[in-house]
Structure formats: C-alpha cells, structure tokens
C-alpha positions, 0 to 999 in steps of 0.5 A: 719507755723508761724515765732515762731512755726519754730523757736521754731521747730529748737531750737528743731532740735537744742538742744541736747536731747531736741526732742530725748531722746539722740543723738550722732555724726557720722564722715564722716566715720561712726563712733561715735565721740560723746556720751551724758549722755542719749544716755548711759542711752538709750543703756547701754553703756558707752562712751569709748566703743561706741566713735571710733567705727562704728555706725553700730555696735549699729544696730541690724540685723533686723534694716531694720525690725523695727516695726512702729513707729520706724525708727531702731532697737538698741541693748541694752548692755544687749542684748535686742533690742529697737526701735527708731526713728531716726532723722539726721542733719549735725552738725558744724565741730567736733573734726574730721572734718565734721559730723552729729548729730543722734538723737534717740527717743525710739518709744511709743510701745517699751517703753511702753514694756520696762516698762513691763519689768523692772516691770517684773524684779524688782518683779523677783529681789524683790522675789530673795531678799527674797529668797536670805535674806531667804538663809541668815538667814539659812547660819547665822545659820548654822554658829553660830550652826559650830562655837559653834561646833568649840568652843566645840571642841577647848574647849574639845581639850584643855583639852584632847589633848593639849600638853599645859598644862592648869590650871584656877584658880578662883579670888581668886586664887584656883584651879577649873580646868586643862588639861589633859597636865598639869596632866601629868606633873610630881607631878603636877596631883593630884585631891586633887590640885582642890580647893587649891592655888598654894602656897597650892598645889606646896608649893616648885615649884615657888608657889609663885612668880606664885600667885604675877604674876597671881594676877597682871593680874587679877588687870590690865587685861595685859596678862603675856607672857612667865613667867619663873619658875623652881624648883622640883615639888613634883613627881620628887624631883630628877630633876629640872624642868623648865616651861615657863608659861603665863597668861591671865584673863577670862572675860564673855560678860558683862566683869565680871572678872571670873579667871586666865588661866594659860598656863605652858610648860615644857622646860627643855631639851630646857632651858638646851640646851640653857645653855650649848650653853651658856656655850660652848660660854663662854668658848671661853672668858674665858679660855686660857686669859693666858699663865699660865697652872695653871690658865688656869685650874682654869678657867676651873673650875670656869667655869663649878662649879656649871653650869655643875658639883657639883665639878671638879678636873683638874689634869696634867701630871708633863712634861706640868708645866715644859714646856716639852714633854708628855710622849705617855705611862705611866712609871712604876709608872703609870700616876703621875699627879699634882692636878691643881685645884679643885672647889666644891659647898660646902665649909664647906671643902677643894674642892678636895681629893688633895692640889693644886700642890701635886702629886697623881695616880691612880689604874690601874682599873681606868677610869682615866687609861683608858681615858689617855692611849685611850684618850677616855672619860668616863661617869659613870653614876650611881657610884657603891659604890662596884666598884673595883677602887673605893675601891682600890682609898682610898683617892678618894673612901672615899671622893666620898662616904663621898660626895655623888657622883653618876655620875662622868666624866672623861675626858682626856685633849688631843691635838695632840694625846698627852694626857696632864692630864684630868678633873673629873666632880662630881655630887652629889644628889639631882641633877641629873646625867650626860648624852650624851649631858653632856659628849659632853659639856665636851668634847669640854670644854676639848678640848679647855683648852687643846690647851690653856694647849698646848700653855702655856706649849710651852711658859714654853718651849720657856720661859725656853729656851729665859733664859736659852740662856740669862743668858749664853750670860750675865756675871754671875759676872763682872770684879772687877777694883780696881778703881771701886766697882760694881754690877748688877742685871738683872730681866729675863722676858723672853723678852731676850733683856737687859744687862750691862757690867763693862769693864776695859780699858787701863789706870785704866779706867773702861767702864760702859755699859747697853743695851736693844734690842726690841722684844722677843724670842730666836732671841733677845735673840741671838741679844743682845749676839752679841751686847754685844760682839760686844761693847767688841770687840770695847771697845778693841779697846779702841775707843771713847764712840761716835765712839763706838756707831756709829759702833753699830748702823752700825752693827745694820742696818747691822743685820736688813738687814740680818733678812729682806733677811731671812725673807722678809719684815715682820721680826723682826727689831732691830732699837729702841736698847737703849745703854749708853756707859760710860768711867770713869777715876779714875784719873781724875774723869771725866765721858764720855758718849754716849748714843743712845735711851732711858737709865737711869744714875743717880749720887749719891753725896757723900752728897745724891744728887741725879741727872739724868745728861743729856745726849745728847741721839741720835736716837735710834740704827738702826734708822735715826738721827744725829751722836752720840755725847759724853759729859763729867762730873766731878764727886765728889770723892766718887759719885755713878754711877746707870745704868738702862734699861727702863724696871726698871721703866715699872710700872711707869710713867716716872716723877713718876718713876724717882721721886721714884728711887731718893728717894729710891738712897738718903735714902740707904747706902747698898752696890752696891750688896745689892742696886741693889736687892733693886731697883729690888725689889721695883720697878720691878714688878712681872712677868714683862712683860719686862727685866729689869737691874740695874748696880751700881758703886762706883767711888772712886779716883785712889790714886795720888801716883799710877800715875806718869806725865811728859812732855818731849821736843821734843828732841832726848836727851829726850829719855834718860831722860823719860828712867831715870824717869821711872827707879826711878819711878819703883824703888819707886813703887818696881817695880824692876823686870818691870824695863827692859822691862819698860824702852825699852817700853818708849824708843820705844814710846818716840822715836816714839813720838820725831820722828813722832808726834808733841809736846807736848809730854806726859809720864805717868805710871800708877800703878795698877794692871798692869802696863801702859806706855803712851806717849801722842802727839799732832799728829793725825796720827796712828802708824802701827806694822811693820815687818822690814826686817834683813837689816833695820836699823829702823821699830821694835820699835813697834814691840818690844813693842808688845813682851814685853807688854801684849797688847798695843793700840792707843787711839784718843783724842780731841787733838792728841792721846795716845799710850799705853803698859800695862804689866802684873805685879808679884804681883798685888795689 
C-alpha cells in the first residue's frame, strides 16, 4: 500500500463516524463515557441513558450469534435488534483516564432489513392515519349532532323549567316571547302581553326606565347586569314587587342585531330582608344619641315611618319621664301612658289619636293590656273592624277605621322585666300586612329604645337627685350686710360643682366668694357642700384671703387622698377647683382678693366702666404651684362687684365672651336681683352642660360718722382715757344700754394691747348692726383665752371679753394684728 492510501486508511480509523455510522468511548471499565449524535440515531438512545452505564448493556443475548457480515448484534431502544460491524481502537486520555473508541457500522443485510421495515411501518402509519382522520370526522360529527341536542335542551329548558324568568323583545321593543318563570310571575303572564312594549303592557311596573335601559344595550352591544326595579304588578296590586333584571342583545352569526333578552328575578323576601338588617344596623346609630327619654322616642319613630310602618305611636308609663321606678302591675286606673311621640305617612292630619305629652289608656280587652302586663308582643295581622277593643277605644277605634288600618304591632318597651310603655305600628292599604319577620324587627328595635329609655330615665333620676343635694347644700337667699346690696343666681345643670356665698366678717366687712368643683354627680355635689362650709368655717376665723385658700387647697389634697384609698387610682380627683375669695371693707373701700383656678370678677364704675382687674390667680386647688397671694383694689364709692364661674360664659369663647358680658355690665341699671336673671338669661345656654353662677354686689361706703378712731400710747394711764372715749362715743350713737359691757371689753384689750404688744395702738368701734370693738397693735403675737385660777391676780381679761361679747377674734395684718369684740346691739339699724 502506497504512503497516501495508509494515510488516507487512518484519517479514516481516526474521524469519528467517518468509517462507521457512529462511535462511542469505552473506559477502562466498560463503560460508555462517550456517545455521538449517530450513535443516538443508530440505537435510539439518548446520551444520558447510555453514558455511565456498561457497554454491554448495548448487546443483545445472542451477540455472540450475529449473523456475517456483522461483528455484534445491538439492541435497539425500540426493542429491535441490529447488526454491526465493530471496529475498536484505543483513543487518547478522556475525562476518566484511558479509553477506547467503538466504531459501529450497521451490516448491508440489516439495513437493507431495516429499510423494509420502516417501509412496512410508514404504510401501517400511513393507513392509521386515515382511519384515525376517518374516526375524526365521525367524532366531529357526533359533537356538532350533541351539541346542537345540548343547545335544544338549553333552549327548551329555558323556557319550561328555568326558575329565571325570560322575555325577548324584538328591536323595537315588542314582546315576541317568554318563559314559563316569567308567566308565573305574579300579573306578569297574560298572552295579550305578546306584541306589545313594556310601557304597554306594565304601564305602572317600572315599564319605562326597563325600555331606556334595555334600548341603551341595543345601541351600545354592553349587557346590563343586575338592573333594579320594584313596583305593583298588575296581578298583585296589594304588594310591592322587587325584581332584579339583566339585559343582553341577541345577535345572528353575521351580527345582525335580532332583540333584547331580558332576564328578571323576583327578589323581594331577599331585598326585604336586606332592608331590615339595614334598619336594625341603623338603629344602633340613631337611637338612644341622648339622654332625653322624649327624643329617644322620636328617634324611634322617625326611624321605622315609612321603612317598617305607615304610622306608629310611642307611649310611656308617667314614672319613666319623671325619672322614677315603674310600676310591676297596673293601678286602679289601668296602665296611664303619655303619648311620647307619633310619626305618620300623611300629613293632611295630626299623626297620632294623641297631642304629644297627654295622658291616655286603654280598654282592658286591649292588646296593649295584654303586651304590658305579659311583656309579650302582639301581631294583629288582619284588624276586625267588629272587635270588641276596637269598638270600646273611641278614640283609637275611630281613627283606625277612618285611616284604613289593617294590620297593627303592638309591642311593649321592656327592660329588666320591667315594662316602661310600648310602640304601636300601623299599617294601612295598599300596603301590605305585617308578618313573623316584622314582628321580630320590632322587637329588637324595641328592645334597644328600651335600654336607652332605661338610661335616660336613670339620668332624670341621678339628675332630680345631683339638684336636689345641690340646692340643699346652696343658700337659698344670702345674708343681707348693711354695707353691701347683693344677689346670686345659680344655673343647676346637674354638673353640682358651682356656688357663691356673701359672708359677713367682723368689722362691717363682707366676704364675697364664688366656687367650682370639677366633675358630676352626687360626689361632686357633696364635695362642693363640704368646701363651702369649709370657707365658712375658715372665714370665721376671720383669716387672710391667702391664708384661706392655702387651707383650701390643703383640705382639697387631703379629699382626693381619701376618694384614691376608696376607690383606688382611677377615681374621681378634685384638683382643678376654682375659688376667689374677696374681703371688701365699707370703710375703706379697698378690696382684697385670692384667687385659685380659673374665676371671673368684674367691676362696674359708678361712670359704666367696665374692668376684669387682674388677679394673681395661683394653681388651681389640689394641684402643685406657688403659694397663693393676695392684692388689693381701691374701689370708687358706689362700684359694682360682678362674681362669676366659668360656666356663665361656656358658650363663648374667652375674648369673645368677656367682650359680651362687658357690654351687657355697662348698658344695665337693673338691680343685683333683676341683673343676675339678666346675665343668666343672655349668656347661659339652655340645658348647659355645665353649672353656671353669677353674684353681684353693690359697694356702698360705710357712712363715716358709724366709725369712730383713735390712737392710744402705750401708756398704762391710756387705759382710762380709750374707756372715757368709748363712753362719749356711745352716748352720741345712744348706745347707752352697751356702755358697760363697752367700756370693760376696751378696758381689757387696751390693757392687753399696753401690756403685751407694741405700739402703735389702734382703738376703733364701728356702729353697724353690731357693735365692734377693735384694738390694733404692732405685735404679731397671739393672745389665748385663759382660765385663771381663784388665787391669780391676773389672766381673765380675755376671758371676760368672751362673756360680755357675742363672739371675739384675732385678725393678722401686714403689720401687726387686730384683736376684736362684736356685741349684738338692741335695736339694730
């Protein structure tokens, strides 16, 4: 062999598929690590089941049989068997170290065998084909002759046994043909229907807002879904009828526009059972938004007129408007109830049998009766006209009958076994009558207005008793000083928090005080009563407006302690009481004040002036702050003092409010009585939710000659002298019977003043309608009664002055201190 034709002969051996029609690598280990495409198209199979697995698996089991020309017989994926020649040579390194190439090269025999085959199986495929196209065919039709049976029965169904109700309507709208649902509908099923349009047939049933809607889907093609309409169809006149409709256009195959089909459901128990979950939902809202017992029912009422009833009637039992306990059996009179409110569809008349607030009852055979002693409701479905009750019930009867009434509810307003009056529903034709589901609607709104009913009546209750405690603990009219003109007036809300007190202090002075305690109730109502007594107690004492609210304000921490070990942490707290405390003095003119918390004073200059002095207001009572202090104003003789809670001006805003009250102060000349109805009056709203109190004072002068002033030395001898002074000045007042105990109450303090103070020494008495005796020193340092004993030369100066005066005291001044004696006098002026 030449050099070309060997090298040609191992290209050959070398070329992958180039000598055989495929070749794959074997390891060492038998096993394929290489597959080529025509070695897949060879065998049939695909590389991921052949690499990795024995070569002998390729071999069939009578390999060692193969026929010549082939080496080897392999099996085919499709279980067939062909023979191949079989040429091996080592082949470089592969993946998995050395190995050998395995040609493979089908014999001419075989494939010449294989090509008979696939002929043979390409005529098999070629013949299934046709029989399988054949099958086809007779399947297809089969399919159009089911579906064309299907749509028979679609369409006969629906129009013999479809619950749906079915009208098609040509273009124009006229009748051509419906089901049997839609000619059971009620009046909706007559032949003489066929032909007509709606508006022709149903003239009164929603006819035409069905033509707009069905007209827009022949123009646009848009079905319309769930189309609401409701009315009285001609064969049931009695009942309205609620019908969910839906509309589509009927087109052939070359979409040629053919109708309108219209699809109608009747939904009426649906639609009224949505109506009254709707209503019951609503009720929650809107009844019981008050703790008026009268509004409540009215609420009611408006609620179910017209949605549940043509008209209804509320009426209660006269304990539940009065705030008191209902009676468990009716009196000898029966059940008397007070009309509460009545509602009704017409109003060509009054709405109900009875005016709002006028006491009526009813027969004995009643089912009024009957529902308020068992607390059971009644359902008179059809009214007779004959009835016993109706005819013993002029009133009522008479206005059933004149109205038309065939079906009423009665049912009584019950909670906590206690019946608290009842609701009447009426109904009149043409609608229809009340049922089952009706009667349980009204109960539960019923039952509802009930507990609100309850909750108001216990407010009346809580409310009678908060005024009741309030007005006892408030002075019903107040001390009248001669050196002042005053009066008050208190709006009573409930809230029991607000007060005001004239107190008259030794001196001729007069103590003006208004208040207000946080909260409601009876709690508050009984704290302000003990404050109140507590500032009388403490003005007594006659101590210092600064001195008296410090003490306030402890009592207040102190009570808020108490109600906190009562009640734990979340009870009611007093801090944020409001107090002023005013001292005017007749003598002087001058005012001194404290203030804690938010309070109003005004002064009214004899000119009209009106001004809101500022006062050094310190923290409300019971909460942290700086101590209290006091300042003082002159006042002009013959000013006006206007006291006043915040709630006087709680419908205003603070600027706004003070803006007015001035305006109302300068333009008015009525008296301290007549201006305080005024201020209420104008200013307070009706039924505030807060107390409100207004106090005005007129501050005339004490006339100078009631007064009489000296300064003593400190001088033993002056003893003699302040008794000569008080003598002579006794005897120009005529004041003759007071000479005695007079002239030992100043020997005594005059004594004391010499004795124990420091100078200067002060003697004043002060004619009014006691006599006072004081004697001012510059010492802070308090004398104490003493009982001295028989051998003592000294001790019962004080002790006499407290037997021959009506009370006596120590008052502390910026400087010093006032010892005083008040006596009461024969003829007072």
């Amino acid at each position: 062999m030449d050099r070309s034709a060997d090298h040609t002969r191992r290209a050959a051996e070398t070329a992958p598929g180039a000598e055989g029609c495929a070749s794959l690598l074997v390891d060492e280990a038998g096993r394929v690590v290489g597959w080529d495409p025509a070695a897949e198209r060879l065998l049939g199979y695909p590389a991921q089941r052949v690499v990795g697995r024995p070569v002998t698996e390729l071999l069939a089991e009578t390999a060692s049989e193969a026929p010549a020309p082939a080496d080897a017989m392999l099996k085919h994926s499709d279980g067939s068997l062909i023979g191949c020649r079989v040429r091996v040579r080592r082949a470089q390194e592969g993946p998995a170290g050395a190995c050998w190439r395995v040609a493979l090269t089908p014999s001419t025999e075989d494939a010449s065998q294989a090509a008979e085959v696939t002929s043979r199986v390409a005529e098999g495929a070629y013949r299934a084909a046709e029989e399988a196209s054949r099958a086809g065919e007779e399947a297809s039709q089969a399919g159009e002759e089911a579906s064309r049976a299907i749509d028979r029965a679609l369409l006969d169904a629906l129009f013999t046994r479809s619950p749906i109700g079915l009208f098609v309507l040509d273009p124009q709208l006229r009748l051509m043909r419906y089901n049997t649902a839609a000619a059971g509908m009620p009046g909706l099923g007559s032949k003489p229907a066929l032909g007509l349009r709606p508006t022709e047939a149903w003239p009164h049933f929603s006819a035409r807002v069905a033509e707009e809607m069905m007209t827009k889907v022949l123009e646009s093609g848009e079905p319309e879904l769930a189309f609401e309409k409701r009315g009285r169809p001609p064969g049931d006149l009695e009942h309205e009828h609620v019908y969910s409709a839906s509309a589509f256009r009927l087109e052939d195959e070359n979409g040629r526009v053919l109708g309108v089909a219209d699809t109608v459901v009747d939904v009426t128990d649906r639609h009224r059972a949505q109506q009254r979950l709707a209503l019951a939902a609503d009720a929650g809202a809107r009844i019981g938004t008050t703790l008026d017992a009268l509004h409540t029912a009215g609420e009611l009422a408006e609620l179910v007129v017209p949605d549940l009833a043509d008209s209804v009637a509320v009426d209660l039992l006269e304990p539940v408007l009065a705030g008191e306990d209902v009676p468990h059996v009716p009196g000898e009179a029966g059940w008397p109830l007070l009309r509460a409110t009545s509602r009704s569809t017409r109003t060509n008349a009054k709405p109900g049998a009875y005016e709002v607030g006028e006491v009526s009852g009813y027969p004995n055979a009643a089912p009024a009766v009957q529902a308020l002693t068992d607390h059971r409701p009644r359902l008179v479905a059809g009214l007779d006209a004959d009835s016993a009750w109706v005819r013993s019930d002029p009133i009522r009867g008479r206005r059933m009958l004149q109205e038309g009434v065939h079906s009423l509810m009665v049912v009584p307003l019950v909670v906590r076994d206690h019946a608290l009056g009842l609701v009447t529903f009426y109904r009149w034709k043409p609608r229809g009558a009340f049922d089952d589901d009706d009667l349980t609607l009204a109960q539960d709104l019923a039952g509802r207005t009930a507990v609100a009913l309850d909750n108001a009546r216990r407010y009346v209750r809580e409310h009678n008793a908060v005024l009741t405690l309030q007005r006892g603990m408030l002075p019903h009219t107040l001390p009248s000083p001669s050196t002042i003109q005053a009066a008050h007036h208190i709006v009573l809300s409930g809230a029991g928090g607000d007060w005001t007190d004239v107190l008259a202090l030794p001196g001729a002075r007069v103590a003006l005080v208004t208040g207000h305690t946080p909260g409601r109730g009876m709690r508050t109502a009984a704290t302000m009563g003990r404050l109140r007594t507590a500032v009388q107690t403490l003005a007594g004492l006659d101590l210092a407006p600064d001195e008296i609210m410090a003490r306030l304000d402890d009592l207040v921490q102190h009570m808020d302690a108490e109600n906190a070990e009562d009640s734990g942490p979340t009870a009611d707290t007093l801090a944020g009481t409001a107090c002023l405390y005013l001292v005017y003095d007749p003598i002087t003119r001058q005012c001194t004040m404290t203030a804690a918390g938010p309070v109003g004073l005004a002064v009214v200059q004899p000119d009209g002036t009106v001004t809101f002095p500022e006062i050094p207001a310190g923290a409300p009572l019971g909460r942290p702050g700086p101590p209290f202090a006091k300042s003082k104003a002159d006042l002009p003789e013959g000013s006006r003092l206007v006291l006043f809670t915040p709630g006087l001006l709680q419908s205003f805003p603070e600027d706004v409010g003070h803006t007015v009250l001035a305006r109302l102060l300068a333009s008015s000349a009525e008296s301290p009585e007549d201006l305080c109805l005024s201020l209420t009056e104008e200013l307070v709203p009706v039924d505030p939710p807060e107390d409100a109190a207004v106090l005005v004072a007129d501050t005339p002068a004490l006339d100078p000659t009631r007064v009489a002033d000296w300064q003593l030395p400190s001088d033993p001898a002056a003893v003699a002298t302040a008794r000569s002074l008080a003598a002579r000045q006794l005897q120009i007042w005529a004041l003759d019977d007071e000479a005695f105990a007079t002239e030992l109450i100043v020997s005594e303090l005059v004594t004391n003043a010499i004795r124990y103070a420091q100078p200067p020494i002060r003697l004043r008495l002060i004619h009014d309608r006691r006599l006072t005796c004081e004697v001012s020193d510059g010492s802070s340092a308090a004398p104490h009664l003493r009982h001295a004993r028989t051998t003592d030369e000294g001790g019962r100066g004080l002790l006499l002055v407290s037997q021959f005066a009506e009370r006596w005291g120590t008052r502390y001044e910026d400087r010093g201190k006032v010892i005083w004696a008040e006596q009461p006098l024969a003829t007072a002026t």
